[in-house]
C-alpha positions as CSV (number, residue, x, y, z in Angstrom):
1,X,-27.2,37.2,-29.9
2,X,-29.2,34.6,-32.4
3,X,-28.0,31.4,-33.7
4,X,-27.1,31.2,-37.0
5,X,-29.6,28.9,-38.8
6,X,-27.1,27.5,-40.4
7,X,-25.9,25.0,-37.8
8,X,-26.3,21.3,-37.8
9,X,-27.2,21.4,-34.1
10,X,-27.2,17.2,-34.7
11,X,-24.1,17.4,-36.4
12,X,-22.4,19.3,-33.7
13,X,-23.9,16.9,-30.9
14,X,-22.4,13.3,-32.6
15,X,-19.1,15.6,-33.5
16,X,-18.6,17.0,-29.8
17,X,-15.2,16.4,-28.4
18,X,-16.5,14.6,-25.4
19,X,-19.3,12.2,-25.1
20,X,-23.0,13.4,-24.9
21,X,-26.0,11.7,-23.7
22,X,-29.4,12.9,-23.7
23,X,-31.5,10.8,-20.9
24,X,-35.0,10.0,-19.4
25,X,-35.0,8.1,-16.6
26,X,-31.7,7.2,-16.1
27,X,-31.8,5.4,-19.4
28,X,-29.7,6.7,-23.2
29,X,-32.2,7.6,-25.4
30,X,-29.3,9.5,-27.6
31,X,-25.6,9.5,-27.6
32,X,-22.5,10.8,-30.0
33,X,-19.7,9.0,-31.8
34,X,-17.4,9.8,-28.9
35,X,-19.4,8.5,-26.4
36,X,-19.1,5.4,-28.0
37,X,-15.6,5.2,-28.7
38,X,-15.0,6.1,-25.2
39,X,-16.9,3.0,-23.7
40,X,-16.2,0.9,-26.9
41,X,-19.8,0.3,-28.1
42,X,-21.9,1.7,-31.1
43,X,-24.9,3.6,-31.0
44,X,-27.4,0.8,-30.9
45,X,-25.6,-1.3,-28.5
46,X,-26.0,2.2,-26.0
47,X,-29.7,3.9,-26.9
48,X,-32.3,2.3,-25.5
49,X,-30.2,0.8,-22.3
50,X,-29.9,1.8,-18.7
51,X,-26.8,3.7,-17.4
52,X,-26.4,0.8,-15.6
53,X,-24.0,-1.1,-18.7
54,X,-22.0,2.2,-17.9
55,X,-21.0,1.0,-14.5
56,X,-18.8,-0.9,-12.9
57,X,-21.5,-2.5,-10.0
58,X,-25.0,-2.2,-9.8
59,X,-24.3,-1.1,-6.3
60,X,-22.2,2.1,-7.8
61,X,-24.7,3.2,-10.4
62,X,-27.6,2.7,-7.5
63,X,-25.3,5.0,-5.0
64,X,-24.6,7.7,-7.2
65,X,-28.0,8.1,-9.0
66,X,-29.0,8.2,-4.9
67,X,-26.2,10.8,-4.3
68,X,-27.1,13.3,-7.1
69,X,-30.3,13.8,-6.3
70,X,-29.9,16.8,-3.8
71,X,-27.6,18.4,-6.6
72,X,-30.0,18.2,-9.3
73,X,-32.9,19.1,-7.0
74,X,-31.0,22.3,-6.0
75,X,-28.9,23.0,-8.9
76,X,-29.7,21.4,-11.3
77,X,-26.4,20.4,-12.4
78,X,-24.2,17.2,-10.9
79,X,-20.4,16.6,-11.4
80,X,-18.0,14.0,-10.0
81,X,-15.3,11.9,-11.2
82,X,-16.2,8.4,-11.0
83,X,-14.8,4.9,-12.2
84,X,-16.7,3.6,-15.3
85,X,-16.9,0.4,-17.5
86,X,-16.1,0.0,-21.0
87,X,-19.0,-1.8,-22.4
88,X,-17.8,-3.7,-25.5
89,X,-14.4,-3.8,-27.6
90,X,-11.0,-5.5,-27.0
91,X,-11.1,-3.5,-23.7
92,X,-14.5,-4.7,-22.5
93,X,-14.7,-4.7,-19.1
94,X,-12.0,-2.6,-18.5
95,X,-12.8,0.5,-15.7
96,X,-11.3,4.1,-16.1
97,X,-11.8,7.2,-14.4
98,X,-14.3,9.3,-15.9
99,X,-15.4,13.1,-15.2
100,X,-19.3,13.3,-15.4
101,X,-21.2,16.5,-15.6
102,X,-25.2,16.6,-15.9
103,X,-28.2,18.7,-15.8
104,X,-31.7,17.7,-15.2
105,X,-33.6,19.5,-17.6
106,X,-36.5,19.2,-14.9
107,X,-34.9,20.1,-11.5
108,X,-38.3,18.6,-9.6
109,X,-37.5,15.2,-11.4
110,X,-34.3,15.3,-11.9
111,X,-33.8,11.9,-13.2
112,X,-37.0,12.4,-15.8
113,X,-34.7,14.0,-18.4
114,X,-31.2,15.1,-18.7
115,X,-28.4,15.9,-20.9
116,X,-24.8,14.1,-19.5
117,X,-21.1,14.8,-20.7
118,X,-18.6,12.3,-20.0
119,X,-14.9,13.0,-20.3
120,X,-12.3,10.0,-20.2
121,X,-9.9,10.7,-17.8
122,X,-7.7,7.3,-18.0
123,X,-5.0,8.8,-19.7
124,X,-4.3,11.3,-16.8
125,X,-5.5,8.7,-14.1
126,X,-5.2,5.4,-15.1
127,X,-6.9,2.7,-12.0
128,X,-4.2,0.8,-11.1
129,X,-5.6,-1.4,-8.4
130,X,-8.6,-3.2,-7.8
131,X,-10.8,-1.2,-5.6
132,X,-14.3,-2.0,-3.7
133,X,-17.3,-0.2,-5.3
134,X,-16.9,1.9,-1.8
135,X,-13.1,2.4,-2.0
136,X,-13.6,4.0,-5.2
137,X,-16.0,6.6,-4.0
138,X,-13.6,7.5,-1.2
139,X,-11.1,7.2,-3.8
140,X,-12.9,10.1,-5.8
141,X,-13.5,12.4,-2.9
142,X,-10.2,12.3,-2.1
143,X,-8.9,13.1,-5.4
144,X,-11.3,16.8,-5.0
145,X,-9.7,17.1,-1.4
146,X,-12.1,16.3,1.0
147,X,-11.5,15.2,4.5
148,X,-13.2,12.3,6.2
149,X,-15.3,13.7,7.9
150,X,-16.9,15.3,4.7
151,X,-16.6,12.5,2.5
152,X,-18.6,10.7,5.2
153,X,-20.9,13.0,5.1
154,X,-21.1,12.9,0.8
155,X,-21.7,8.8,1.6
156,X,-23.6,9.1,4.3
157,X,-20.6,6.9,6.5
158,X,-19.1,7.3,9.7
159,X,-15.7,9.1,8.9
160,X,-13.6,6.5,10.8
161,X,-15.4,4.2,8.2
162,X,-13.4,6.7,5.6
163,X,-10.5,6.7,7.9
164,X,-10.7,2.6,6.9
165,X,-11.0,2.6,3.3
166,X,-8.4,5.5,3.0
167,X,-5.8,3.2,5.0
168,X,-7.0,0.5,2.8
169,X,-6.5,2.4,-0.4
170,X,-3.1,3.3,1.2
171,X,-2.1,0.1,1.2
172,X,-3.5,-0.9,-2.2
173,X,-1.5,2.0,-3.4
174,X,2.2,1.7,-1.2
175,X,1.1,5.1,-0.1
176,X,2.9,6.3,3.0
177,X,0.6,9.5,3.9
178,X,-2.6,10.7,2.0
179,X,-1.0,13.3,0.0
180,X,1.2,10.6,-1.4
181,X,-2.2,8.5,-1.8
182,X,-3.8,11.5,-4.1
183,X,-0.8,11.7,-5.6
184,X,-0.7,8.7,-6.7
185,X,-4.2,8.0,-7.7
186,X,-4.4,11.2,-10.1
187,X,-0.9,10.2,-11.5
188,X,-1.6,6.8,-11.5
């Protein structure tokens, strides 16, 4: 099957109905309109700058770039859902959950270059507490179904460390049993 040479491949990467981000080195060296709308910044504030202004803590953007590693080496693809930042805007500041999906376009440096969608997931899952950088991630492996003892093992934690943050995320939450946790985080 050819391509048509009549596509605007550029055209069809700023009109794509989620946001794209081409990357080297953990840094947006493109991005499309949605992107932008989605963390309320334009083009220039975003090309140029580290993920990092895409995060909510230094500490989160240094974990997960840690974390998908082993995926990219392997894979070459990495997807989570995560809690992000909105950069700019009347909602600056404000977090949401976001699905991220990525492929290293060199799988023996996978951070060297990359292509990233991000999909806004807030109006399915808005955050409705204030959680810990760690109490998020927990929050997020809990929300795919994973038991402690394997979400401890995603973090690199003891799970009766998870055991803590899920009781603390149950509180946060006036959850009375896990289920009713997830439940609650996807619906909000």
């Amino acid at each position: 099957m050819s391509v048509d040479a009549t596509i605007d491949f550029q055209l069809a990467f700023d009109m794509a109905p989620v946001g794209l981000v081409l990357s080297r080195n953990r840094s947006i060296v493109d991005c499309n309109k949605h992107l932008c709308e989605m963390f309320g910044a334009s083009r220039e504030q975003l090309v140029g700058q580290s993920f990092l202004v895409l995060y909510p803590s230094v500490d989160e953007y240094e974990r997960i770039g840690t974390r998908m590693l082993p995926a990219l080496n392997t894979k070459g693809l990495y997807a989570d859902n995560r809690i992000m930042k909105r950069v700019d805007g009347r909602q600056k500041g404000e977090t949401f959950w976001c699905h991220v999906t990525g492929r290293a376009l060199n799988r023996e440096a996978p951070h060297e270059a990359g292509i990233w969608a991000f999909e806004d997931l807030s109006a399915r899952r808005p955050v409705k507490a204030e959680l810990t950088p760690r109490e998020r991630e927990v929050a997020a492996h809990l929300m795919d179904g994973l038991t402690s003892k394997e979400i401890g093992r995603a973090l690199l934690i003891s799970h009766r460390t998870v055991e803590i943050y899920r009781a603390r995320l149950m509180r946060k939450y006036e959850a009375s049993t896990t289920a009713d946790l997830v439940h609650k985080l996807v619906t909000g």
